[in-house]
C-alpha positions in Angstrom: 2.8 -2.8 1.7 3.9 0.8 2.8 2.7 3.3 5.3 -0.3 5.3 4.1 -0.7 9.0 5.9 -4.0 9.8 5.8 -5.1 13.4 4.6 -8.5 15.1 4.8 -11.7 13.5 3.4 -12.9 15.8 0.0 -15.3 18.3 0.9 -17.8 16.5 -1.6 -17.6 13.4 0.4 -17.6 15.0 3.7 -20.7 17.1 2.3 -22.9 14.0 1.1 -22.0 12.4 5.0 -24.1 15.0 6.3 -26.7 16.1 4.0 -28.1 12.4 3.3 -30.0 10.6 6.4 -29.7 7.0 4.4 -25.9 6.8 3.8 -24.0 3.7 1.7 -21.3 3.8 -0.7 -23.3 2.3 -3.3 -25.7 5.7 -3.5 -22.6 8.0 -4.0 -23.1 10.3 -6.9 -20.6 9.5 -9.9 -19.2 12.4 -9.1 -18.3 12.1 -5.4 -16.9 9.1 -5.9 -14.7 10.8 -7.9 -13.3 12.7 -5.8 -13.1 10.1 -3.8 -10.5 8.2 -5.4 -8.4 11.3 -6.5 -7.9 11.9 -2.7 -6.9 8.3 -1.6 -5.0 7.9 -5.2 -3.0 11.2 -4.0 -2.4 9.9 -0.3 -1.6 6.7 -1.4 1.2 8.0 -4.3 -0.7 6.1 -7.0 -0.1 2.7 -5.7 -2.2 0.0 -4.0 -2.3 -0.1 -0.6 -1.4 -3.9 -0.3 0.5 -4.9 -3.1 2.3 -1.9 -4.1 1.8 -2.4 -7.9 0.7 1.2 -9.8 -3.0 1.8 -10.2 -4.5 4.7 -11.3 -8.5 6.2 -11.4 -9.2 3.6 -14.3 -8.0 0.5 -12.7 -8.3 1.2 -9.3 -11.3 0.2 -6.7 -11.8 1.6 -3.0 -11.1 -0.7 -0.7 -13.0 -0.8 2.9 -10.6 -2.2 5.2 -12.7 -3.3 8.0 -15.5 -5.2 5.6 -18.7 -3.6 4.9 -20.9 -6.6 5.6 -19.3 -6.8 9.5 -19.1 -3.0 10.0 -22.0 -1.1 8.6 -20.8 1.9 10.7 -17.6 2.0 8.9 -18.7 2.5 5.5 -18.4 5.7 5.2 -15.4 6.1 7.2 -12.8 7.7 5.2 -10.0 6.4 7.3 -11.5 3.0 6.8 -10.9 3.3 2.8 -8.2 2.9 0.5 -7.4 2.4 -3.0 -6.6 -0.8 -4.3 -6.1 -2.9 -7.1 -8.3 -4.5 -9.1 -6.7 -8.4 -7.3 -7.0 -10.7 -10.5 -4.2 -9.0 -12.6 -2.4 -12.8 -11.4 -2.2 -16.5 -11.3 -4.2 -16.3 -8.3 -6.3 -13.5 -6.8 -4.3 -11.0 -4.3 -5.1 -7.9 -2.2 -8.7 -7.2 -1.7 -10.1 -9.7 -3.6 -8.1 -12.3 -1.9 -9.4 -10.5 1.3 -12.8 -10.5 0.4 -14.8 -9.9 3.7 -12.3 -11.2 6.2 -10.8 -8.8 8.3 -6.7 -8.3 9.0 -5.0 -6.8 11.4 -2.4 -5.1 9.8 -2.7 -1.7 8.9 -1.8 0.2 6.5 -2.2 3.6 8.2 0.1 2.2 11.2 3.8 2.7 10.8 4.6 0.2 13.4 3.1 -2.6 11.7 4.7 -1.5 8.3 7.7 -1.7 10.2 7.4 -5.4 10.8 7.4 -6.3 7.2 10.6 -7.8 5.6 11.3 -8.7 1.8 13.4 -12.0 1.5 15.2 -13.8 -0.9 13.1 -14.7 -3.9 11.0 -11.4 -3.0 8.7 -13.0 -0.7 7.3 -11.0 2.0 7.0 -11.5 5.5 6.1 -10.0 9.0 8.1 -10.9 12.4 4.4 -10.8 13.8 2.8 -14.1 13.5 -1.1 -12.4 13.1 0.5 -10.2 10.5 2.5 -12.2 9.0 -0.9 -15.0 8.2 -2.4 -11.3 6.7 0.3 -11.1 3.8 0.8 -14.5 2.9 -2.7 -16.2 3.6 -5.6 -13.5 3.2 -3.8 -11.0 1.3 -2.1 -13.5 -0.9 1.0 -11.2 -1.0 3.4 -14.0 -2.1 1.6 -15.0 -5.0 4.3 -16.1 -7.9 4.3 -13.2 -10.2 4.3 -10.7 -7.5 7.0 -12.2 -5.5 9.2 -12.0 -9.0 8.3 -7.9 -9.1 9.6 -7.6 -5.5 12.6 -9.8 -6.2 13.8 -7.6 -9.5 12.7 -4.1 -7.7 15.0 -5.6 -4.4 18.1 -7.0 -7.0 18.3 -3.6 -8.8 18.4 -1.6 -5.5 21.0 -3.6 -4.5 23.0 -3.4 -7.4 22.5 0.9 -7.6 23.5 0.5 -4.0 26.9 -0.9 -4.8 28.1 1.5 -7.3 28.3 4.1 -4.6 29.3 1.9 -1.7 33.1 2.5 -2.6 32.7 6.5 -2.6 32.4 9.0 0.3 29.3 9.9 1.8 27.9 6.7 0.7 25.4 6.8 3.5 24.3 9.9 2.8 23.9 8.9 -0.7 21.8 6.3 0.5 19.9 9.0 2.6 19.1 11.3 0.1 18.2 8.6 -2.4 15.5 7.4 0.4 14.3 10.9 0.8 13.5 11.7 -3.0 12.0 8.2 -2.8 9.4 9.6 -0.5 8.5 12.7 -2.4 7.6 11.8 -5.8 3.8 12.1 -6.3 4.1 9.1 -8.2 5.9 6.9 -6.1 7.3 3.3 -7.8 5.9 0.0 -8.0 6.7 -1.9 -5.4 8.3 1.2 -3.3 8.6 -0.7 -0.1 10.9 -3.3 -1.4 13.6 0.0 -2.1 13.1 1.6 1.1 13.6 -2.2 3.1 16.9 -2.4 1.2 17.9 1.5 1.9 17.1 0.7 5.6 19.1 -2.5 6.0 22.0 -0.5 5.0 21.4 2.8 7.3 20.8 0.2 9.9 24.5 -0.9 9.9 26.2 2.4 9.9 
């Protein structure tokens, strides 16, 4: 999982909010929701906002985080949406379709939380908060086998890129600067989070 900064709502969305008295997501035009996903595609650099893998507008699906069926006032929120994948591309079903309509506490749009998370040995993920940390494994189903493997390869070859610089000078600002371009790409890589936690474990001990 990795932080999410919101940006503004598209004007089409915004515009359908309030020109239509009976609002749902269901009676969004083809188009608005259209626009819809290009905006939280964009925000979210193109990767699901719980498992990290790539998606794009064909294989995506917007996510309400606090469920529909428990708050109807939320619906249309459009800090209450992201874009996810579709949660059976596994073993087992993952993300929001492991979610389904439970609610979790972490969120995505809170750096604090994000900043709980660690990746471990094997690539399993974890959260020093307990409430969290039942989120990612349990409801989520973060750990599931083949994503665990993803996280574990992503975390093996950062390490390994890490170590061909770690005898040079400026190796921390390598490590810097590698972090930073991270963070700019509009595309960012699957499974992003698992870098950063490796570029921060290393800051963390200069």
């Amino acid at each position: 999982m990795i932080w999410i900064k919101k940006s503004q709502a598209p004007s089409s969305f915004v515009n359908y909010i309030k020109t239509h008295k009976n609002q749902s997501f269901a009676t969004l035009s083809k188009d608005v929701k259209k626009d819809l996903k290009a905006s939280l595609l964009r925000e979210q650099h193109y990767v699901c906002a719980y498992c990290m893998q790539k998606i794009t507008s064909e294989n995506m699906k917007v996510e309400h985080f606090l469920p529909q069926s428990e708050y109807p006032q939320e619906i249309l929120n459009y800090r209450n949406l992201f874009a996810v994948c579709s949660g059976n591309d596994y073993s087992e079903q993952t993300c929001d379709t492991s979610k389904g309509k439970q609610t979790i506490t972490i969120n995505p749009l809170i750096e604090q939380h994000i900043q709980t998370i660690a990746y471990g040995a094997s690539g399993i993920i974890s959260s020093r908060n307990p409430s969290y940390d039942t989120d990612l494994k349990t409801t989520l189903n973060l750990n599931e086998e083949q994503l665990a493997m993803n996280r574990e390869m992503i975390r093996m070859a950062t390490i390994r890129k890490c170590k061909q610089f770690a005898d040079r000078q400026n190796f921390l600002r390598k490590i810097e600067i590698m972090q930073a371009e991270a963070l700019t790409e509009p595309h960012y890589e699957a499974y992003l989070g698992v870098k950063l936690a490796v570029f921060d474990q290393i800051l963390s001990k200069k």
